[in-house]
C-alpha positions as CSV (number, residue, x, y, z in Angstrom):
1,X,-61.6,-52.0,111.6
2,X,-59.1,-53.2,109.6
3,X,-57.9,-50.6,106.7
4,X,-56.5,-53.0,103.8
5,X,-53.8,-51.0,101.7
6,X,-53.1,-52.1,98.5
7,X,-50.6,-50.9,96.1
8,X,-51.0,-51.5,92.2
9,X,-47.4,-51.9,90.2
10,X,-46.9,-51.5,86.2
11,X,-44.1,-50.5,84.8
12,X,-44.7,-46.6,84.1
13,X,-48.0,-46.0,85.8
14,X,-50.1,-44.3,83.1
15,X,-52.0,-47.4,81.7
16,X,-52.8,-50.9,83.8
17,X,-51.9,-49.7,87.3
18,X,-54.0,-46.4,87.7
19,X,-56.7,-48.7,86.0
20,X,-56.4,-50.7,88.9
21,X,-56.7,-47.8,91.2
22,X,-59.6,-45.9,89.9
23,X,-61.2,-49.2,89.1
24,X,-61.0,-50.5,92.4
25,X,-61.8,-47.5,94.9
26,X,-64.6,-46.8,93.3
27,X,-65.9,-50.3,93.1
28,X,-65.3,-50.3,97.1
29,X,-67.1,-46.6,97.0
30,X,-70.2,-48.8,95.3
31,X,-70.4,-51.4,97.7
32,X,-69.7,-49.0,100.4
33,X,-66.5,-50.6,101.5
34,X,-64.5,-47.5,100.8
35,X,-63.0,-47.0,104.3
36,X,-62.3,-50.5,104.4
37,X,-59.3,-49.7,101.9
38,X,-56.5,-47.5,100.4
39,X,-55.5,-47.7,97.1
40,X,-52.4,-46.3,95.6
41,X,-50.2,-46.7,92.2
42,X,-47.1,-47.0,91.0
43,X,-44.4,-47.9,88.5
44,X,-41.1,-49.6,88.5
45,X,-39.5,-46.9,86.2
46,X,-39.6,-43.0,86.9
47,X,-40.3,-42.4,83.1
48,X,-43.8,-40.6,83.3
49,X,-43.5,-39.0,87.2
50,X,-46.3,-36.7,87.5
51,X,-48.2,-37.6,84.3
52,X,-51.7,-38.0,84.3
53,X,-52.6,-41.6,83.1
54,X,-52.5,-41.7,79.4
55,X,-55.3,-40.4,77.5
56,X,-56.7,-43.5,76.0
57,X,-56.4,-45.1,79.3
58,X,-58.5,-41.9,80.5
59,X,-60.9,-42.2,77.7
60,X,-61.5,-45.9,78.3
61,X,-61.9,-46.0,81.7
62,X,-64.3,-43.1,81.3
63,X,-66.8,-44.7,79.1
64,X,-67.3,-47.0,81.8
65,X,-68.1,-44.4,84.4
66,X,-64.4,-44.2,86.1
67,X,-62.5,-41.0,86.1
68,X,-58.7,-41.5,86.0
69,X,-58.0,-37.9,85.5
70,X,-56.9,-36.8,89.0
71,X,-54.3,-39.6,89.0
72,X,-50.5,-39.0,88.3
73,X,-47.4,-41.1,87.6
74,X,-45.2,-42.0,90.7
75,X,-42.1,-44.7,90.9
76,X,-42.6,-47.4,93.2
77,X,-40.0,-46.2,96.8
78,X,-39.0,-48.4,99.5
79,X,-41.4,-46.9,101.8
80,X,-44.1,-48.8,99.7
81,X,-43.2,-52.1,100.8
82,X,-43.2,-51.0,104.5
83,X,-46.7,-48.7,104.3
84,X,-48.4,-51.3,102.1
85,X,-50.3,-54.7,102.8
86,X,-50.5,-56.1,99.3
87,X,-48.3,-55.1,96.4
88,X,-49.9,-56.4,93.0
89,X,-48.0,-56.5,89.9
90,X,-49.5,-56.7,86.7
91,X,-47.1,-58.9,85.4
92,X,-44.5,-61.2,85.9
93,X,-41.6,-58.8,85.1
94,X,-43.1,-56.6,87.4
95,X,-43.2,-59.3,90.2
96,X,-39.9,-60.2,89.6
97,X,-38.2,-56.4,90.2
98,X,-40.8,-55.9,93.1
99,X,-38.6,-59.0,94.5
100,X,-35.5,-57.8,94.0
101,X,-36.4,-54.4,95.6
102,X,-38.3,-55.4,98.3
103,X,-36.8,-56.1,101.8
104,X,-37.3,-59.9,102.5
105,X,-39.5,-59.5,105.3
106,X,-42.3,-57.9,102.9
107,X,-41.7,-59.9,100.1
108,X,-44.9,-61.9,101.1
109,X,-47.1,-59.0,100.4
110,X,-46.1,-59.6,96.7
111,X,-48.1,-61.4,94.2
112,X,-50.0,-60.5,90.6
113,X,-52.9,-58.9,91.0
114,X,-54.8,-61.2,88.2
115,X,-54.1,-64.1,91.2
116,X,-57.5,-62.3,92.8
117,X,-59.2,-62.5,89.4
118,X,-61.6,-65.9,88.6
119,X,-62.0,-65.3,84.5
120,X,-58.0,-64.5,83.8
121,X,-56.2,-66.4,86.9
122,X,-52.3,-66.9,86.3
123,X,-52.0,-64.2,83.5
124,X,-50.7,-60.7,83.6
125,X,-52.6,-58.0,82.6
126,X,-51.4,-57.1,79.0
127,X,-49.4,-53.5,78.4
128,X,-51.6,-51.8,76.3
129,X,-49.7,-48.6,75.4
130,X,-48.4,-49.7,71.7
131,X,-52.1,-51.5,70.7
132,X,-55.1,-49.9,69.8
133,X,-58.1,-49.3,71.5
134,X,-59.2,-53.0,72.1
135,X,-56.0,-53.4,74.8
136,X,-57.3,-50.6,76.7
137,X,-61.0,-52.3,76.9
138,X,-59.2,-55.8,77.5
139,X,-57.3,-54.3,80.7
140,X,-60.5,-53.1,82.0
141,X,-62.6,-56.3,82.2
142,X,-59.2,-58.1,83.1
143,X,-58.8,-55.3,86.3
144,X,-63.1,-55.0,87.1
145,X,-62.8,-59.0,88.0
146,X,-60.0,-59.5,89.9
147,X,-60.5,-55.8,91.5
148,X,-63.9,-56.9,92.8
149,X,-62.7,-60.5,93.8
150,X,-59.9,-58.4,95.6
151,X,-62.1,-56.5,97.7
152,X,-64.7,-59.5,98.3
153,X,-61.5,-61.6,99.7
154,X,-60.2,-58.8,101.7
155,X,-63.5,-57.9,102.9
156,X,-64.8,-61.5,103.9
157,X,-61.3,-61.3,106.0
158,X,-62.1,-58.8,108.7
């Protein structure tokens, strides 16, 4: 059995990417896929290392049944590109450092992660951290459809 890991990249880790995390493993926990995949986190700056995801984030994801508590704040290392099958940025800036820090041989593991999604394909998935609460409920349907096109795609693979 294939075990798909999958690596979720913002740029501090406490809003959109842990989103992603939560979001998907326990979408693949529902459907039962969950040993099919591992789903990690990270950020292209160390600004928030250890945090828990920010609290809004927390509080939005819990009102639709996910709890992002557990997770903490982690800068993306060079290990990642080795240990991971799919690096997804949420946006493009985020693609474009990926690319300069990845080794060449893993840059095709990069891509967005809204590229899986069929309502929001070609955009990034907006920084909510200076917005109000409507950014944090716009990342969540933007991450719930391209997380569960993610797994479908991966899953109809192998």
């Amino acid at each position: 059995m294939t075990v798909h890991k999958v690596l979720f990249v913002c740029t501090g880790n406490i809003c959109r990417s842990p989103t992603a995390e939560g979001v998907a493993r326990d979408l693949a926990r529902r459907l039962g896929v969950e040993q099919r995949f591992e789903f990690d986190s990270a950020g292209t700056h160390g600004y928030h290392i250890g945090d828990p995801p920010d609290p809004r984030t927390v509080a939005a994801a819990r009102k639709r049944g996910y709890d992002l508590a557990h997770l903490r704040a982690r800068r993306v290392t060079e290990f990642d590109f080795l240990r991971f099958h799919h690096v997804l940025a949420m946006g493009h800036d985020h693609l474009q450092w990926l690319r300069r820090a990845c080794p060449p041989e893993q840059r095709d593991k990069l891509r967005l992660f809204l590229d899986f999604s069929r309502r929001f394909d070609g955009r990034e998935v907006p920084d909510p951290y200076y917005g109000g609460p409507d950014g944090f409920e716009q990342v969540l349907d933007m991450v719930e459809d391209a997380a569960s096109q993610l797994i479908a795609q991966l899953t109809a693979k192998a």
